[in-house]
C-alpha positions in Angstrom: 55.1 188.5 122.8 58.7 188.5 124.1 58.6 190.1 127.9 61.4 190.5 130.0 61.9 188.0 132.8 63.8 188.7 135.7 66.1 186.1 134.9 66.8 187.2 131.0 70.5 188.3 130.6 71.2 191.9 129.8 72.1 191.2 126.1 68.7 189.8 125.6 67.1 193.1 126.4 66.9 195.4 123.5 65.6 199.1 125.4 64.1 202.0 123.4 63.7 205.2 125.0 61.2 207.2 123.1 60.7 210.9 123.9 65.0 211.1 124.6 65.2 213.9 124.4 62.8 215.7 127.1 63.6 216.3 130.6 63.4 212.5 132.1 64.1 211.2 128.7 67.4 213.1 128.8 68.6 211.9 132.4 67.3 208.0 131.6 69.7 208.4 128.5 72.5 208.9 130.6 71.8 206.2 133.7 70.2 203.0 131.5 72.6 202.2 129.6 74.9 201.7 132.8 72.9 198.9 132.9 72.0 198.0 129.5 74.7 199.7 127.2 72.6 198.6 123.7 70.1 200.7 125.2 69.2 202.9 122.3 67.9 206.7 123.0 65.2 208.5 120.3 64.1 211.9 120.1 61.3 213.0 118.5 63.1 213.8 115.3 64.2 210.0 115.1 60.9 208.1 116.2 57.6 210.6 116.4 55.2 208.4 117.6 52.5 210.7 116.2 53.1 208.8 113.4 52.4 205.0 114.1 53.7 203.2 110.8 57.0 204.9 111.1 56.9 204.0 115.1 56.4 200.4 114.6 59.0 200.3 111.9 61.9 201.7 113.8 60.8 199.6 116.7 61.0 196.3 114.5 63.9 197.4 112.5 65.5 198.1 116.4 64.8 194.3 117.6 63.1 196.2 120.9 61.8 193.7 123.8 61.5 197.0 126.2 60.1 200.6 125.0 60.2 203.5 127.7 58.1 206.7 126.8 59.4 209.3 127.8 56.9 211.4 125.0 55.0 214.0 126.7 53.3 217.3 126.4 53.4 218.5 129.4 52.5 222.3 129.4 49.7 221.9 132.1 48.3 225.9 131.9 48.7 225.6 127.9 46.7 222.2 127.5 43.7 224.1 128.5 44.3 226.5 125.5 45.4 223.7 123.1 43.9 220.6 124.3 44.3 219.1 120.8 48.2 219.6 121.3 48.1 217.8 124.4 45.9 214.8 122.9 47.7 214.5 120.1 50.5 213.4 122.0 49.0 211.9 125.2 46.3 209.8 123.6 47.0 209.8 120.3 50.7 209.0 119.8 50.4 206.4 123.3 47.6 204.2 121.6 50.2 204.3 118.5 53.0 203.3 120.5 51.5 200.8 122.4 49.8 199.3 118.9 53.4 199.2 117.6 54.8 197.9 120.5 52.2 194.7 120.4 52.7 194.1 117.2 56.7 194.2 117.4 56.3 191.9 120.8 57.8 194.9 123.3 56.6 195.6 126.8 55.8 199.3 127.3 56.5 201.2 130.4 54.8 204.7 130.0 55.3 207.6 132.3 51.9 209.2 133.9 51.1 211.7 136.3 49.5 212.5 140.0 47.1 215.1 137.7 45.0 211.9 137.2 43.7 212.6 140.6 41.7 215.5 142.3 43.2 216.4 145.5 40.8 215.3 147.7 42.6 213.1 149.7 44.2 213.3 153.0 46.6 210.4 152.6 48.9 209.4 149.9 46.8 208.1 146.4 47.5 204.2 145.3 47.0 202.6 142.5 43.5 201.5 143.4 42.0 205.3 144.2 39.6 206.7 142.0 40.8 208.5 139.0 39.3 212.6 138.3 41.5 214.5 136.6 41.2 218.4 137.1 42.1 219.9 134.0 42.8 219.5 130.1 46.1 217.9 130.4 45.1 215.4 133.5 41.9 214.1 131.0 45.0 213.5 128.7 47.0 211.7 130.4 44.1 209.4 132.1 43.1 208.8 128.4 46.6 207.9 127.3 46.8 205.0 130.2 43.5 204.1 128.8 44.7 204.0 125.3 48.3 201.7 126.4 45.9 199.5 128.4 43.4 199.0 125.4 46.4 198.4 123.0 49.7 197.2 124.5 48.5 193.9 127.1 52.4 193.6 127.8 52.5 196.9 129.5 53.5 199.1 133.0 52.0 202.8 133.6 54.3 204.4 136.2 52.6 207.8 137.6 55.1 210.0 139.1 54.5 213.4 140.4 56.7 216.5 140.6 59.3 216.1 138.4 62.6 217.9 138.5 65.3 218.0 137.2 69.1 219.3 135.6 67.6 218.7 131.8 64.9 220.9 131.8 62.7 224.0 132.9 61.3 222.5 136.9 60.0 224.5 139.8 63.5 224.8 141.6 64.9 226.3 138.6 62.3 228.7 138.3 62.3 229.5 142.2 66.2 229.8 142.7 66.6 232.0 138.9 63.9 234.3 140.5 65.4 234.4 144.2 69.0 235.2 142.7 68.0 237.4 140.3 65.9 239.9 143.1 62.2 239.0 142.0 59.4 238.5 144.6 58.2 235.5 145.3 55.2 234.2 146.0 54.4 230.9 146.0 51.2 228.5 147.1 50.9 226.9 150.4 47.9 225.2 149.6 49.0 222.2 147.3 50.6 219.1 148.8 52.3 216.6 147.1 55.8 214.9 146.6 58.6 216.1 144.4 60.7 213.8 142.5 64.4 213.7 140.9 64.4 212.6 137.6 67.8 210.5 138.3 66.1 208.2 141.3 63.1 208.0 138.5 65.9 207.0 136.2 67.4 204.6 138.9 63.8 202.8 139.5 62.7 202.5 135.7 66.0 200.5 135.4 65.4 198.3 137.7 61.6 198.0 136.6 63.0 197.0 133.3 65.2 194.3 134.8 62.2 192.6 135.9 59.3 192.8 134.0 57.4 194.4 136.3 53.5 195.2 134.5 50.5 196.8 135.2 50.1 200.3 137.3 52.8 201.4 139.6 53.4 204.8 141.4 57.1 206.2 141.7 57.8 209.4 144.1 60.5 210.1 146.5 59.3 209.5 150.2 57.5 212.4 152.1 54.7 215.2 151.8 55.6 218.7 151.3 54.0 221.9 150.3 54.9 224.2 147.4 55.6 226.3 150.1 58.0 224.1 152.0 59.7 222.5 148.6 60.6 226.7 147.5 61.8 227.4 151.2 63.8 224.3 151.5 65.3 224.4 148.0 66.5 228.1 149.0 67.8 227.3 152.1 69.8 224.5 150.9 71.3 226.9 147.9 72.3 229.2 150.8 69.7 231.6 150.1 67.7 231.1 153.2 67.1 235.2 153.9 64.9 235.1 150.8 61.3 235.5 151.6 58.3 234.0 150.4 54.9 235.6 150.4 52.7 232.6 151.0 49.7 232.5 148.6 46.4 230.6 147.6 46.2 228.3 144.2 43.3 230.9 143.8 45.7 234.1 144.1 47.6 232.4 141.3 44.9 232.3 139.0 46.4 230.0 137.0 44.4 228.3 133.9 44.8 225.1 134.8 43.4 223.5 138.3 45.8 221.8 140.3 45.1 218.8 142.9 45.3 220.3 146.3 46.4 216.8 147.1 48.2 214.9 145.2 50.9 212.2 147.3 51.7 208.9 145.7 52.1 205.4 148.3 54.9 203.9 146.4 54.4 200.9 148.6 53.8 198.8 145.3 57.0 200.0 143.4 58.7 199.1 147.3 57.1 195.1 147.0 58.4 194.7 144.0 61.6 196.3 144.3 62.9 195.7 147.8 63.9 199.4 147.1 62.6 202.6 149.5 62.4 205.7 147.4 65.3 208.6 148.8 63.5 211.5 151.2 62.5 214.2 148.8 65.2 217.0 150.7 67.9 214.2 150.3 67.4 214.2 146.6 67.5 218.0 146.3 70.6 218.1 147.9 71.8 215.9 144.4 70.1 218.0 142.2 71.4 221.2 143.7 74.9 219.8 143.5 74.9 218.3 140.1 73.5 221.5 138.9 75.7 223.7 141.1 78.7 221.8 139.9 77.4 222.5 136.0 77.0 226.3 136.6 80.9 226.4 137.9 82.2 224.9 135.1 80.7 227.3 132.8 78.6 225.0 131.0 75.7 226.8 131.6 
């Protein structure tokens, strides 16, 4: 095994991201290799970890001591559909990854989810709470952490929740495109939880890297909102406070996937070994909004 010790030099670190090319995977492509410039990004087309034998030989033939996966499927209301799709990824290619990863000597870090719990809580889930996953693609990613656990020993499982950002399809994309484009909206008041910017995720898994944290960790941006609150705030700091929102239930939605009513992460284990304080969730919408604003004007999108 070969992990990385806080006191390793930068050029001894050899980063992987797998799954580069996905919404986080995208936005860790761009911040990482501010710290580690060797850092090499893979999309699916360049390691598929579906595959394990040509996973674990483009792991050795990189020299990786650190592999991020960034791999996903995360359609949540298709998963229930195509549950196989969602496995195949989840479970299946983690356990290969993790397999390839212990037999090349690499610590894994792999990205989870809040969908691991059920929303019954009243106070923000740690790493010790109970796991019950609601739907098709919570069971996968709960089996996935079972499968890195089982197969990588040198290993960290962040769970994050939320997840938005400028690189791919997110909630505040989806409420703002509707808003501006005169759609009704209508949006749940019923599910709590804590949304989070891909960059401060990309900030915090470089500094995870830098020293070797391991185990189970959870990564949010401080505060509880609901759906409700995130859509209103988002359009009142894109200057479209006048918009209403017709308040709904999860039920009213009828969506095919259950949702945790509940689903807050403490982050007070990520703050330990960190000495860092995840941003307030508004403060780093105001970001997003901007970078993305700032994109839009220049006619990139």
């Amino acid at each position: 095994m070969n992990p990385v010790q806080e006191n390793d030099s930068v050029s001894a670190v050899q980063p992987v991201i797998v799954g580069a090319g996905g919404m986080l995977g995208q936005h860790l492509a761009e911040v990482l290799p501010e710290t580690y410039p060797q850092a090499v990004c893979a999309t699916r087309d360049e390691i598929d970890i579906s595959d394990y034998w040509t996973t674990r030989w483009e792991l050795e033939r990189l020299h990786a001591t650190v592999v991020i996966n960034c791999a996903a499927y995360t359609d949540v209301d298709g998963s229930e559909a195509h549950e196989e799709r969602a496995r195949l990824v989840n479970v299946d290619g983690a356990a290969n990854l993790a397999r390839a990863c212990h037999a090349v000597g690499a610590r894994l870090i792999h990205l989870s989810t809040d969908f691991v719990f059920n929303g019954r809580s009243t106070r923000p889930y740690t790493e010790e709470d109970e796991v019950d996953p609601l739907s098709a693609y919570g069971r996968s990613k709960l089996d996935g952490e079972r499968a890195i656990v089982a197969e990588a020993p040198d290993h960290l499982i962040v769970r994050v929740s939320w997840l938005y950002g400028p690189h791919g399809r997110n909630f505040v994309a989806a409420i703002l495109g509707a808003a501006r484009a005169g759609k009704p909206l209508r949006v749940v008041s019923d599910q709590h939880g804590t949304p989070t910017y891909t960059g401060d995720l990309a900030g915090a898994l470089t500094r995870l890297v830098g020293i070797g944290a391991s185990g189970l960790l959870h990564f949010a941006q401080t505060g509880v909102c609901s759906r409700l609150d995130y859509a209103r705030e988002a359009l009142r700091q894109a200057g479209l406070g006048e918009v209403s929102i017709e308040p709904i239930t999860s039920d009213a939605l009828a969506q095919p996937a259950r949702r945790p009513a509940y689903s807050a992460l403490d982050t007070g284990r990520y703050r330990f070994l960190t000495g860092e304080t995840p941003r307030r969730w508004e403060e780093t919408l105001r970001d997003y909004l901007s970078l993305v604003g700032s994109v839009e004007a220049g006619g990139a999108l």
